[in-house]
N, C-alpha and C positions, 0 to 999 in steps of 0.2 A: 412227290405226289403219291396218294396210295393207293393202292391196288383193290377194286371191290371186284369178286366173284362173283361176277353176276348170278348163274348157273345157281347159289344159292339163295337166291332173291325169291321170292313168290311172288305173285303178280302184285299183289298190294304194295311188298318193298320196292319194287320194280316201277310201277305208278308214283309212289314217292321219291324214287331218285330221278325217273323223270321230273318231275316237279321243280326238286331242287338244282336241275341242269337246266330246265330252263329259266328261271329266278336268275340262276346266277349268270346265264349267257345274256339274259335284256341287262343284266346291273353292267356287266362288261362292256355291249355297245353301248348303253349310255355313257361312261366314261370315255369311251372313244369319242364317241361324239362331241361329249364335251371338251376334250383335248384338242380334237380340230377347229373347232369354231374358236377356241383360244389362240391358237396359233395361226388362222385366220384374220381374226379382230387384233393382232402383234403384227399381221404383213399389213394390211390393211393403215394402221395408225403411220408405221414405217412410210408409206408412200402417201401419207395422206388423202386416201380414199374414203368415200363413202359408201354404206349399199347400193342408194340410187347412180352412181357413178358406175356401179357394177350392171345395171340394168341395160340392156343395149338393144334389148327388143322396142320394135318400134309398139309406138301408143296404143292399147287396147282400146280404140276408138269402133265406131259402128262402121261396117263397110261399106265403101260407096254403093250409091241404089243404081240398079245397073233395068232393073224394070217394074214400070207401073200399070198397076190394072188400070181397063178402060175409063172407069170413073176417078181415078184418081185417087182413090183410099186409101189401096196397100200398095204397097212394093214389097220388091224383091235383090237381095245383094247378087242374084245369081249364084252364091254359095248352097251346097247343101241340097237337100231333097226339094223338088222342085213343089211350090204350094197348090194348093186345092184350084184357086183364082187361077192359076195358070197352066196347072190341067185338064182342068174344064175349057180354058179357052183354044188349047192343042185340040181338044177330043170334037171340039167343034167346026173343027176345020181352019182355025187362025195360025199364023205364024208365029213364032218367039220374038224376031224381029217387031211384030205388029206394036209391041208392048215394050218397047226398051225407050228408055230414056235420051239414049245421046247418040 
């Protein structure tokens, strides 16, 4: 490996080797990365796996509606900031309860 002196860089040389360090450090992680995902897709075939076999998180399905406004329109999974419909119905003197499904 050779030795640059920085010290006599100017900013512009200086800018330019930064450049070329990092050029050459993404080409570097991409070769990483593509050596893993090979040696990956070689354990993978080895045990006869799939991606989706890798997947073990349960289903990104919609989550159960835990409560419904009065009229019946919206609901609410109970996740998350609580909506407008059922701020309004707290700031009215209702319950959370009032509003639940099950």
């Amino acid at each position: 490996m050779s030795t640059i002196n920085l010290d006599k860089l100017d900013l512009d040389g200086l800018l330019e080797l930064q450049k070329d360090v990092e050029a050459r450090i993404r080409g570097k992680q991409r070769e990483y990365r593509n050596e893993i995902k090979s040696q990956i897709r070689d354990l993978m075939a080895k045990a006869d796996l799939t991606a989706a076999d890798l997947d073990t998180r349960a289903s990104p399905g919609a989550a159960k509606v835990k409560y419904r406004s009065a009229d019946g329109s919206l609901t609410w999974s109970g996740r998350g900031r609580k909506p407008k419909w059922v701020t309004a119905h707290l700031e009215k003197g209702g319950k959370i309860e009032d509003l639940s499904v099950g």
